[in-house]
RODO-2510 file (C-alpha; in nm, 4 decimals, decimal comma):
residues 480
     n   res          X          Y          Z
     1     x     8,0144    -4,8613     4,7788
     2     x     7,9052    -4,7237     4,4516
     3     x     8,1228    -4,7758     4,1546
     4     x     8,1724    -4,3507     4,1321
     5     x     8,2633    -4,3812     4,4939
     6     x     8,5246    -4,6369     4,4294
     7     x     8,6405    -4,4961     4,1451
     8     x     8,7140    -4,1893     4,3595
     9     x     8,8972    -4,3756     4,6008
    10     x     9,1069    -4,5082     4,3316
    11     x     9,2106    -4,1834     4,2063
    12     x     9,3242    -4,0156     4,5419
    13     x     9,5311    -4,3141     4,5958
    14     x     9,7255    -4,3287     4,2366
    15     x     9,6551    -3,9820     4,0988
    16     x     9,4204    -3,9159     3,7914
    17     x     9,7163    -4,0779     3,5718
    18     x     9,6847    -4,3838     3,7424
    19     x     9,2955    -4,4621     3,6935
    20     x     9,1034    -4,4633     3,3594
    21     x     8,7521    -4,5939     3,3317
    22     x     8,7664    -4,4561     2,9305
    23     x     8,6173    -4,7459     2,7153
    24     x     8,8322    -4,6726     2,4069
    25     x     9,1524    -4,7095     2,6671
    26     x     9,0037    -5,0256     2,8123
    27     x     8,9445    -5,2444     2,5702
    28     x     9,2223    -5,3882     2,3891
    29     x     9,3306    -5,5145     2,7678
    30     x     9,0209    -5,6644     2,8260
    31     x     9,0553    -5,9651     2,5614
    32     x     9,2319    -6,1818     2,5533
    33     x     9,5814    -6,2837     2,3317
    34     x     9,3979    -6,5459     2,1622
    35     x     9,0322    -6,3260     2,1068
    36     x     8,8554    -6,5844     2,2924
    37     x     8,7220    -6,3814     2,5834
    38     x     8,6422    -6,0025     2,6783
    39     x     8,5510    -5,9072     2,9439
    40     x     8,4597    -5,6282     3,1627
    41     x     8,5817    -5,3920     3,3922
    42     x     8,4658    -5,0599     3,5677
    43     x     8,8439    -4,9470     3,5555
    44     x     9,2233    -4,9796     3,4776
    45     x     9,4619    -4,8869     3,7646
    46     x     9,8387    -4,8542     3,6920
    47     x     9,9945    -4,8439     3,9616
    48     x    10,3684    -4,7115     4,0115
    49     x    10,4840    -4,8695     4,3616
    50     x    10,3970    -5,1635     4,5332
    51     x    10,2350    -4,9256     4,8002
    52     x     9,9842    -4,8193     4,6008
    53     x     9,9228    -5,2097     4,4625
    54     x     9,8213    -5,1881     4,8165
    55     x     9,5583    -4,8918     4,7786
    56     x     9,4150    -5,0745     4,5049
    57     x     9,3713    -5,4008     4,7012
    58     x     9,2596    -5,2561     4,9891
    59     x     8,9673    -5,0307     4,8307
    60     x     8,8535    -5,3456     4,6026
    61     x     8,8640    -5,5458     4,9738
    62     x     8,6299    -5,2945     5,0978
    63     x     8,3868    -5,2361     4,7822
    64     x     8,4146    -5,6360     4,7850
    65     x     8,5005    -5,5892     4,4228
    66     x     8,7414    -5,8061     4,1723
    67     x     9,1015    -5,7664     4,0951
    68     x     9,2477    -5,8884     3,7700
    69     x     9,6497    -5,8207     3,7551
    70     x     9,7626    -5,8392     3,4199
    71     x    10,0770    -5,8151     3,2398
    72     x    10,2048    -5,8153     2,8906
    73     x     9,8460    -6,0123     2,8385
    74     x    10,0308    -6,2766     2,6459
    75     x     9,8716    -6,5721     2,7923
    76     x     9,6944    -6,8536     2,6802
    77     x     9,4374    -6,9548     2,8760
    78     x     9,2437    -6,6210     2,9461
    79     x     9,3783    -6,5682     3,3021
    80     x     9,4943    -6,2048     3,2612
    81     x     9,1499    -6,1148     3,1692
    82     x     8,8326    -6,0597     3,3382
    83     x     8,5392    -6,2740     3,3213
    84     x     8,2211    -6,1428     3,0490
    85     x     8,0369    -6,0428     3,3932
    86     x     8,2798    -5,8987     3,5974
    87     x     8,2769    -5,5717     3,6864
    88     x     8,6673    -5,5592     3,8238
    89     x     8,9476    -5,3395     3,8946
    90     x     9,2153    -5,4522     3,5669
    91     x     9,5075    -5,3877     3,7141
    92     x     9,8220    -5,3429     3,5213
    93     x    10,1927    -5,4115     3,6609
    94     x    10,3121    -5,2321     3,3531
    95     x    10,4648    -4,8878     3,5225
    96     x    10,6176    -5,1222     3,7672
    97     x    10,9337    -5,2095     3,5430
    98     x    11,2311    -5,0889     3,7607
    99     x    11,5710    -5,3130     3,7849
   100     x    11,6149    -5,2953     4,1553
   101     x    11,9317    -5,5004     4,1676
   102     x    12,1639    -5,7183     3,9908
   103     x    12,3856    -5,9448     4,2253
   104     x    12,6734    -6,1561     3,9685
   105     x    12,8416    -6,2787     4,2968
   106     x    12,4935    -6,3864     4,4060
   107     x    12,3876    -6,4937     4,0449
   108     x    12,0640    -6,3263     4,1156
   109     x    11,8381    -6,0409     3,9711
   110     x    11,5505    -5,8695     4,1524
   111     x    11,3149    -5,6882     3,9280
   112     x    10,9549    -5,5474     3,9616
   113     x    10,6750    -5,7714     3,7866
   114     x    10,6040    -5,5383     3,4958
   115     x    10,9980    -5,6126     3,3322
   116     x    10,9743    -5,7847     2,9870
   117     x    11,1341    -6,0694     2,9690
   118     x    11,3930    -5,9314     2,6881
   119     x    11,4940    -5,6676     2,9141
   120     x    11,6104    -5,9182     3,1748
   121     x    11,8162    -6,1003     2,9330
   122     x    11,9487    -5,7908     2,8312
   123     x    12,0532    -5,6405     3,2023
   124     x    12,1457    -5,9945     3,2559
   125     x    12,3739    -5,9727     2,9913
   126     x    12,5466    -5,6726     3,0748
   127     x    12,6784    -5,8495     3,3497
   128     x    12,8186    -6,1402     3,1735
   129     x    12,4965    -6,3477     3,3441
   130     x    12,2274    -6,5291     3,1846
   131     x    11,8438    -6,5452     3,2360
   132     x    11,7700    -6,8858     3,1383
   133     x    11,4300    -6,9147     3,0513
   134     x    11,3166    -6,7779     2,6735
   135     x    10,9786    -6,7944     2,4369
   136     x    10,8389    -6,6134     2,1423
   137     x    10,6663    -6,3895     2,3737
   138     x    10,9978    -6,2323     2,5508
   139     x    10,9598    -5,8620     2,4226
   140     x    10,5869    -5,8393     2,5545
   141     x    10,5428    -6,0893     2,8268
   142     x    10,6357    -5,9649     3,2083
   143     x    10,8458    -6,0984     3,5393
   144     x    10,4772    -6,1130     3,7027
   145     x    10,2903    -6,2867     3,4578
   146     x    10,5700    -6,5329     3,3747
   147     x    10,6244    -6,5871     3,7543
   148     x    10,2322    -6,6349     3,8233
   149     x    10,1292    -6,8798     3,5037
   150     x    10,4816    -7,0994     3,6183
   151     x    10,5575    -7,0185     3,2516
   152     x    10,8290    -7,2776     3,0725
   153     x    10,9466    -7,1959     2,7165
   154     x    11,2297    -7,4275     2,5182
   155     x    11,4921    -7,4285     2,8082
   156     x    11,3043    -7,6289     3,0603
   157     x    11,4736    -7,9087     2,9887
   158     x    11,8151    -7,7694     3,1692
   159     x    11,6802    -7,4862     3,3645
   160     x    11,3042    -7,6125     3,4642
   161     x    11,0407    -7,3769     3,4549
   162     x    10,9899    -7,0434     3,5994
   163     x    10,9153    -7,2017     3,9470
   164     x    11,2607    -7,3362     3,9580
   165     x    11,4252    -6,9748     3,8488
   166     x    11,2213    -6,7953     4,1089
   167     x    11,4631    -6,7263     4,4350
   168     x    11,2185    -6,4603     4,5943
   169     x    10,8870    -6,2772     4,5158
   170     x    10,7338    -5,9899     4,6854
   171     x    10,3408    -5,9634     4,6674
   172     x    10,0276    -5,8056     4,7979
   173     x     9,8050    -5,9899     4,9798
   174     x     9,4393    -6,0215     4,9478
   175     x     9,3948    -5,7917     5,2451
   176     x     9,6623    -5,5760     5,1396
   177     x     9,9139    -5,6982     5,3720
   178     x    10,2529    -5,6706     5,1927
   179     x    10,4477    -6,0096     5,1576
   180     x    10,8592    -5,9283     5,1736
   181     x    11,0086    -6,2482     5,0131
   182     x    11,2927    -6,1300     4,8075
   183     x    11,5597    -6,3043     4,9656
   184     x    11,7730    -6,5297     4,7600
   185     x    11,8839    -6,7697     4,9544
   186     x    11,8938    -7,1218     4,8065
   187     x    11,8021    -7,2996     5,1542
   188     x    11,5473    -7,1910     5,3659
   189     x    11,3789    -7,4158     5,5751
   190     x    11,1229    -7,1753     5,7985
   191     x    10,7970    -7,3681     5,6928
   192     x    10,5921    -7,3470     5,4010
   193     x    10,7388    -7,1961     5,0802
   194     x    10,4881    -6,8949     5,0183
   195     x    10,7277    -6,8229     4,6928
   196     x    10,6671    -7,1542     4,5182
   197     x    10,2867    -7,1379     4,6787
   198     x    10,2043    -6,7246     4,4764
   199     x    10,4210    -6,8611     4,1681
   200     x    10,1611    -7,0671     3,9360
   201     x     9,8626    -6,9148     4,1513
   202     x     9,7575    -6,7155     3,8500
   203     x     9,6928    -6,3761     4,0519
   204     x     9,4146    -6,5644     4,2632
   205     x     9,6348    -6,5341     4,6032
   206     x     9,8006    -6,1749     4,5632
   207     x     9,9310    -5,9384     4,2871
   208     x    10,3234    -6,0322     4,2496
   209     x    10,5039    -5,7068     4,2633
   210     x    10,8526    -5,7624     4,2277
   211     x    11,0763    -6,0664     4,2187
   212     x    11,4316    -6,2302     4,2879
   213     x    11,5390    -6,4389     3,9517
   214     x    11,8372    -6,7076     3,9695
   215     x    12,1130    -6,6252     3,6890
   216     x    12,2972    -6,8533     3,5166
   217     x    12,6799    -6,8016     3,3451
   218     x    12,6844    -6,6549     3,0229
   219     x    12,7743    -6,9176     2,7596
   220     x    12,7723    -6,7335     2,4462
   221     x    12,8757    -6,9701     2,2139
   222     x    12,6016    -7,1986     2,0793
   223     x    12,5467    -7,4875     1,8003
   224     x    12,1669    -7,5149     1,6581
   225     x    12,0835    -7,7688     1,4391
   226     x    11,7572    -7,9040     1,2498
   227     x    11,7450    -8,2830     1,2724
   228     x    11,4753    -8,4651     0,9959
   229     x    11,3589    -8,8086     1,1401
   230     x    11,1051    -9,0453     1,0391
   231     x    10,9575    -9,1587     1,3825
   232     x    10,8884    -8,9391     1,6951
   233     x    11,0964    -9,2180     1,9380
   234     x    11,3467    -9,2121     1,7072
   235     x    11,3797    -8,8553     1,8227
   236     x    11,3683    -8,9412     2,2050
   237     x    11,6448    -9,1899     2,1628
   238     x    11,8797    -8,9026     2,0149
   239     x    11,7784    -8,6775     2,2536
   240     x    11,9361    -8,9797     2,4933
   241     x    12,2407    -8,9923     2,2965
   242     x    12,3242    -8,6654     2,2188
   243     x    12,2818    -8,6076     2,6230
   244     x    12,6059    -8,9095     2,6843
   245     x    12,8273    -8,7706     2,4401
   246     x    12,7529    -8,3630     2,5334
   247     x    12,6171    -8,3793     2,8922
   248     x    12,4301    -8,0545     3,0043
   249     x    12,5480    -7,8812     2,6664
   250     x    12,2435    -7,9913     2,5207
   251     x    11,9591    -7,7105     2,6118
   252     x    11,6629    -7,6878     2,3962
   253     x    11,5202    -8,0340     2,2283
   254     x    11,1975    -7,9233     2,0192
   255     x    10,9979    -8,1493     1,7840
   256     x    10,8405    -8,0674     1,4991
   257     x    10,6146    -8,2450     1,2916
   258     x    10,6458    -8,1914     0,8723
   259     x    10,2838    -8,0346     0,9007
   260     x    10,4008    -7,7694     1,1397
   261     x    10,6958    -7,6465     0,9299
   262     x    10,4635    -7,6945     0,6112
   263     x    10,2639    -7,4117     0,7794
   264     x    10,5333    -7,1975     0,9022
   265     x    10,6855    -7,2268     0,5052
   266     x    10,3620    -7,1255     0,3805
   267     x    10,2070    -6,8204     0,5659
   268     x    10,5724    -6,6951     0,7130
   269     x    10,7603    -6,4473     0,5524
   270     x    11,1508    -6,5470     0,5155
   271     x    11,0917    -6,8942     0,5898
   272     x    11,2607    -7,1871     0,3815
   273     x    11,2743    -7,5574     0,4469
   274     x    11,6253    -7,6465     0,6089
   275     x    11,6828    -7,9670     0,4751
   276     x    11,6356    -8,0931     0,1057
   277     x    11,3572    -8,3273     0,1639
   278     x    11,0830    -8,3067     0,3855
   279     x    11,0439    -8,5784     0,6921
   280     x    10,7635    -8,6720     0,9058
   281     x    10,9034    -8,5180     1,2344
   282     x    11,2181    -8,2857     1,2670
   283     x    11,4116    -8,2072     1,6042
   284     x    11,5331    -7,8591     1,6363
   285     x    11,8430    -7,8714     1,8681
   286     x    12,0610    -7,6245     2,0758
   287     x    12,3762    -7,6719     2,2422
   288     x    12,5081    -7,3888     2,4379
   289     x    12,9045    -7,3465     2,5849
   290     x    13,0814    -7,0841     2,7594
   291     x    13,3675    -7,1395     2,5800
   292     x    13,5853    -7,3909     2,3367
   293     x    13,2873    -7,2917     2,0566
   294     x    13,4962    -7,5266     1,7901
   295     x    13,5677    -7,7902     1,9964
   296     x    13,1912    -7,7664     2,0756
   297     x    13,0777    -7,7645     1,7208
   298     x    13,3491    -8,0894     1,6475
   299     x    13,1949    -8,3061     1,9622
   300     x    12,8628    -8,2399     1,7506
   301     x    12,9581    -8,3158     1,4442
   302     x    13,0655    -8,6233     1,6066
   303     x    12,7680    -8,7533     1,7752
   304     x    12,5361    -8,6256     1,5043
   305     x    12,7535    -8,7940     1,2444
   306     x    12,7256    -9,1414     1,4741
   307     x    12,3681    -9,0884     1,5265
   308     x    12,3094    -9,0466     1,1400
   309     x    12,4983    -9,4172     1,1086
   310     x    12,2534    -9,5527     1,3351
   311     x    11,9771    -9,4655     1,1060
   312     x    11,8083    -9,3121     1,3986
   313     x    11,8069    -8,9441     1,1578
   314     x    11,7792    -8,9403     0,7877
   315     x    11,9255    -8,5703     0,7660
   316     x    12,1314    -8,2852     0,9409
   317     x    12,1591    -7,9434     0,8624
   318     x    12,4040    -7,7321     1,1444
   319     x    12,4106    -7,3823     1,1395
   320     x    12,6790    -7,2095     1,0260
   321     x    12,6076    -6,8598     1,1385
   322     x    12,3927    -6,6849     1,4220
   323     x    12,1438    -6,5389     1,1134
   324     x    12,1093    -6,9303     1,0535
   325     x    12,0418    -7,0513     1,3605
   326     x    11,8067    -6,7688     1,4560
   327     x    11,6486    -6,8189     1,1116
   328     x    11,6462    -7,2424     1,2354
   329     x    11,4866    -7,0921     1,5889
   330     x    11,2441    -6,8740     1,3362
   331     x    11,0947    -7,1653     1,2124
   332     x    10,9939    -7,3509     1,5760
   333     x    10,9056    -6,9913     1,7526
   334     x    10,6463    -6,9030     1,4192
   335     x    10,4380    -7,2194     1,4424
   336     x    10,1806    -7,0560     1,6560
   337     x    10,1520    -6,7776     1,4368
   338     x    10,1309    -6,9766     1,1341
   339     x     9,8249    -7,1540     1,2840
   340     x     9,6561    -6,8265     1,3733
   341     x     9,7106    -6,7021     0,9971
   342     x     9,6100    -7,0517     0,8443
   343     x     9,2610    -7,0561     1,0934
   344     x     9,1178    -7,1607     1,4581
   345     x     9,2654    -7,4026     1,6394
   346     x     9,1480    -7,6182     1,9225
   347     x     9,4781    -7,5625     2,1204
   348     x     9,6031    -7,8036     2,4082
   349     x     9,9145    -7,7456     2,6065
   350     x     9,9057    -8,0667     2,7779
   351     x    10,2276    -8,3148     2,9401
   352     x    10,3027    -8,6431     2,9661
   353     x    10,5927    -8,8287     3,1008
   354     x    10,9387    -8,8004     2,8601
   355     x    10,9421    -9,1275     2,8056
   356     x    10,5351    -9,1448     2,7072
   357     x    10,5829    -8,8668     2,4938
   358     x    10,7052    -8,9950     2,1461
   359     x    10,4226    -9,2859     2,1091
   360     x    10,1770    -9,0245     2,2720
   361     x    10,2110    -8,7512     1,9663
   362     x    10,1765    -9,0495     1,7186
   363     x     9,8963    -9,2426     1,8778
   364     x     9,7287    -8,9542     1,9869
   365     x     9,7059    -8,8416     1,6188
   366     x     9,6003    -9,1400     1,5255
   367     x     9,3047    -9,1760     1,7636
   368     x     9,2025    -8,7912     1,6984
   369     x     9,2115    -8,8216     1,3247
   370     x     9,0236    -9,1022     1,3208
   371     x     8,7477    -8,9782     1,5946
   372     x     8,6851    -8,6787     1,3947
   373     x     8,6720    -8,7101     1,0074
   374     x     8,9077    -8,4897     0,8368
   375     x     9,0368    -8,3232     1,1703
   376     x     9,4065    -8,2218     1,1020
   377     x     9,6062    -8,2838     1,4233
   378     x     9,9506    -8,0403     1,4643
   379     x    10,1310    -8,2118     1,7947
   380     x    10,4652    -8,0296     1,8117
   381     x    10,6701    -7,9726     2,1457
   382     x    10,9406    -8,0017     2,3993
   383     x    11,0635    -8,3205     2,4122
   384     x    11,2854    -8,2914     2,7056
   385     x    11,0162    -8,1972     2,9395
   386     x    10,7301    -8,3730     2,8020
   387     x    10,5239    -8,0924     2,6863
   388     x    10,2882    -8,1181     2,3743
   389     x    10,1390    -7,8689     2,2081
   390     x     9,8531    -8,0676     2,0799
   391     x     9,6384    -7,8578     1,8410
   392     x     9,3760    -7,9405     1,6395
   393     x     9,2501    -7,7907     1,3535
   394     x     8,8937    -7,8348     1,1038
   395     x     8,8934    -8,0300     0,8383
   396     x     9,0290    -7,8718     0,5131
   397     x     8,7742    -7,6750     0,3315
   398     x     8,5706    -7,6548     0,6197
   399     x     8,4418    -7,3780     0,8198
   400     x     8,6290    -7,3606     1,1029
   401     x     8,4151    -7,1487     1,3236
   402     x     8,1320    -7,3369     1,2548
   403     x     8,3526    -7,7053     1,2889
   404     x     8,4609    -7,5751     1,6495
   405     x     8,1197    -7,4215     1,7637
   406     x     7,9976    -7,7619     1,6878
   407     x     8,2616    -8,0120     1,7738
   408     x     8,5399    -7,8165     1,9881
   409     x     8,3952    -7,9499     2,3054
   410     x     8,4088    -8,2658     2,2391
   411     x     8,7830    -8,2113     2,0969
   412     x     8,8927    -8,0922     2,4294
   413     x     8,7371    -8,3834     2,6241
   414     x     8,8872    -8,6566     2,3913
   415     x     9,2323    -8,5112     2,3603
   416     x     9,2098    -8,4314     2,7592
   417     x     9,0977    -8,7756     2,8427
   418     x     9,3997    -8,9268     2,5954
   419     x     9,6634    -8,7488     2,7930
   420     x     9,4645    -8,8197     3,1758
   421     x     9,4592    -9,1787     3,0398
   422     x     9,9214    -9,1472     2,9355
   423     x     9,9637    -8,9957     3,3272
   424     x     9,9617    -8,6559     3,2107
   425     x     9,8046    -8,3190     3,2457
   426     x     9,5797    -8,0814     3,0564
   427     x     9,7927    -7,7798     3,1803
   428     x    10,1749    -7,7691     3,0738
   429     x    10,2853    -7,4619     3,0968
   430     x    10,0056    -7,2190     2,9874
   431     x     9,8528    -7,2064     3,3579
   432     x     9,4002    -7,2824     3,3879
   433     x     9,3055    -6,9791     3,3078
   434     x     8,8997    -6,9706     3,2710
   435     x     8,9498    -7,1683     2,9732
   436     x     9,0494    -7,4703     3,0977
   437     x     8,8554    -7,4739     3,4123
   438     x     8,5798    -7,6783     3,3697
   439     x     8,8075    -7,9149     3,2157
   440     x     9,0181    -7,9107     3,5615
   441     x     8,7499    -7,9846     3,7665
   442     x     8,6265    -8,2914     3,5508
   443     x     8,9543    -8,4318     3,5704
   444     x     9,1466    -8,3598     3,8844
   445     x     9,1887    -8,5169     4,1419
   446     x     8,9271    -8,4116     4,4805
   447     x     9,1769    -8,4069     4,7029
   448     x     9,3762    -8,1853     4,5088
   449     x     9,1024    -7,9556     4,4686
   450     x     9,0225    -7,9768     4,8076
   451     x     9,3301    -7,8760     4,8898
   452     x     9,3259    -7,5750     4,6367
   453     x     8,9731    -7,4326     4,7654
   454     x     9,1258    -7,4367     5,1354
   455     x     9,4245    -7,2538     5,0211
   456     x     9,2193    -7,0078     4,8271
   457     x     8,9530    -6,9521     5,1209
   458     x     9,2057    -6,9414     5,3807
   459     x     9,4230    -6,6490     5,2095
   460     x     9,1289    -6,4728     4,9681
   461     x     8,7727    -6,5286     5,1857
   462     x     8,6368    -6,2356     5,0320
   463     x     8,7333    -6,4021     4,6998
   464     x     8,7982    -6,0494     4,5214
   465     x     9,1786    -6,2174     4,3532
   466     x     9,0902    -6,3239     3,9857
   467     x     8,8064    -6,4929     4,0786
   468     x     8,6830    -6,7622     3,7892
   469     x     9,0740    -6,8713     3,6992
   470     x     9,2157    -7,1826     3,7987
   471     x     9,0487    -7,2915     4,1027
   472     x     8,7151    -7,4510     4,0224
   473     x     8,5200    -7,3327     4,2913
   474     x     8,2053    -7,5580     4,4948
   475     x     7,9519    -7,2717     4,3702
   476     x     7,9140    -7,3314     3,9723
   477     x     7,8090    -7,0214     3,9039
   478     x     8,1728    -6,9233     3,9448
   479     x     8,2871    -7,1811     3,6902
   480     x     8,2392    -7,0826     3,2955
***
């Protein structure tokens, strides 16, 4: 089928709205967040209903031509985006932003994949429910994408990631079959779990069209704090504490180290340091009630003044209003745009166990710093789920484009083979992506992948769903 053909196709199914092959249109969706990779694509379909998400599969099934679904393109890892040689079908879930339902007796929402996140909080909201997953991207990144990276944020620690929150999904298969999974029950026992199978799949076994998201009770009342420590496992062993005296109060648990905040302070507007002196690591912490917000804030004062007498902190600093905690929350959610301002970055989002995690951010430092003259390491994370954000940056002075051309690969092994070595993983919560996919297949397991390339050939043999992300494929030539 010629590309004019399909492209003719295309518009019969979704109208002459729904199709644009227009260059200028195209390409600010065709690279990605980070301006790593661009890509190519004969066409962007936006698509109003999941029946004609089915069109559009079925015509690329046909023409034996590549689908890319994308949302709010806020990922990481270059998985919303197509490959430099493809020649795909971008498809946006943007249009498809309706609130179907919302279900307080149920504690459930269903939306369609191209909702931001905000908006769910806010419908959530209006119903005295909660959405409990959050990140800097919530007023760009969608249900879909969220659901199909497994995305995690700074609440993982109560809530898990978006895995757990995920009751039902409905999707398009690669043949265009339609998959009805919205139900919300909580047990289910009728074979394998095709939800929890699409969600982390990165758009390689169907295009996730709407979903059913678990809801939480409002708790309104919060206490947020910025902790200054001298030793990352001194921060693990408050986490611990703070967890016996509060219990599941405790939600978010993020570490910072002082060269993080020294960035956000220096290239973020409205920024100032929250305690007097600076410390080698900081903890910014979140407690969260439905009510009894003073007797909330008094158990804290409590354990945070016992903690301090332990010697396991140095210094405290509570909010006292929301515009100070959000301007505490300001300072953790900016870090990433500090180090985009202050230069390139060799970014990992890697995980290790909880309790591997303290020593891991300091020795890992270490051993980087000292591999790689002048390198300037920025490890910052969630503590309560493991998750570092291990970044890497040139040496000061030095040309950075130049430093990573030259050295990044080697970066991205060492740091990779630190965390394989601590039990972890090179993928958190950012997904594979086609940047970290030569990477996977170095380093994973081969049953695992085994497993993964009989999934994908059983449910996509025509191999037209994001080809190139996540799955390392037997054929190199469809591995970057």
């Amino acid at each position: 089928m010629t590309q004019d053909a399909i492209l003719e196709r295309l518009s019969a199914a979704l109208g002459p709205k729904g199709v644009t092959a227009d260059n200028e249109t195209l390409a600010p969706w065709l690279t990605d967040w980070r301006g790593r990779i661009t890509g190519s694509a004969i066409a962007l379909v936006s698509p109003k209903n999941r029946e004609e998400v089915q069109s559009v599969v079925r015509i690329a099934g046909e023409a034996g031509v590549p689908i890319v679904p994308q949302g709010g393109n806020t990922g990481m890892v270059a998985g919303g985006v197509p490959r430099p040689h493809d020649q795909a079908i971008l498809l946006s879930l943007r249009k498809m932003d309706a609130i179907r339902s919302v279900d307080p007796g149920d504690n459930s929402i269903t939306v369609e994949a191209g909702t931001i996140l905000s908006r769910v909080h806010a419908t959530a909201a209006e119903h005295d429910r909660r959405f409990p997953l959050s990140l800097g991207a919530k007023d760009s990144a969608t249900v879909g994408g969220l659901i199909a990276t497994n995305a995690g944020g700074t609440q993982v620690l109560r809530f898990g990631s978006m895995r757990a929150l995920t009751l039902g999904i409905e999707a398009v298969l690669p043949d265009g079959s339609l998959f009805e999974g919205l139900s919300t029950l909580r047990k289910d026992n009728r074979g394998y779990d095709l939800r929890q199978l699409l969600a982390g799949a990165e758009g390689t076994l169907g295009v996730i069209t709407a979903a059913s998201l678990r809801l939480v009770p409002a708790a309104p009342h919060r206490c947020v704090a910025w902790l200054g420590l001298e030793t990352a496992p001194n921060a693990l062993a408050t986490l611990r504490r703070l967890e016996a005296a509060l219990g599941d109060a405790v939600e978010s648990f993020e570490l910072v180290p002082e060269a993080a905040l020294a960035l956000v302070l220096q290239h973020i507007a409205d920024t100032r340091a929250p305690l007097e002196k600076a410390h080698r690591w900081n903890v910014l912490v979140e407690l969260r009630a439905a009510s009894d917000p003073e007797g909330l804030r008094t158990r804290f004062e409590t354990a945070l003044g016992e903690i301090l007498s332990t010697g396991l902190i140095a210094d405290a600093a509570i909010a006292e209003s929301e515009a100070q905690a959000d301007a505490l929350w300001k300072l953790r959610e900016t870090i990433a745009e500090a180090e985009r301002i202050d230069g390139m970055a060799a970014k990992h989002d890697v995980s290790v166990p909880v309790s591997a995690m303290p020593d891991f951010v300091e020795d890992a430092t270490k051993a980087v710093e000292q591999r790689f003259a002048g390198a300037r390491v920025v490890a910052f994370g969630h503590l309560g789920d493991g998750n570092v954000h291990f970044n890497v940056r040139a040496p000061a002075g030095a040309d950075d484009k130049a430093w990573f051309a030259e050295t990044g690969g080697a970066v991205n092994r060492f740091v990779h083979d630190l965390t394989h070595a601590a039990g972890g993983s090179l993928s958190a919560e950012h997904g594979i992506g086609q940047l970290k996919l030569a990477e996977f297949a170095r380093l994973a397991d081969p049953a695992r992948l085994a497993a993964l390339r009989a999934i994908k050939q059983a449910l996509d043999p025509g191999n037209i769903m994001n080809p190139g992300k996540l799955i390392p494929l037997d054929n190199s030539a469809e591995n970057p």
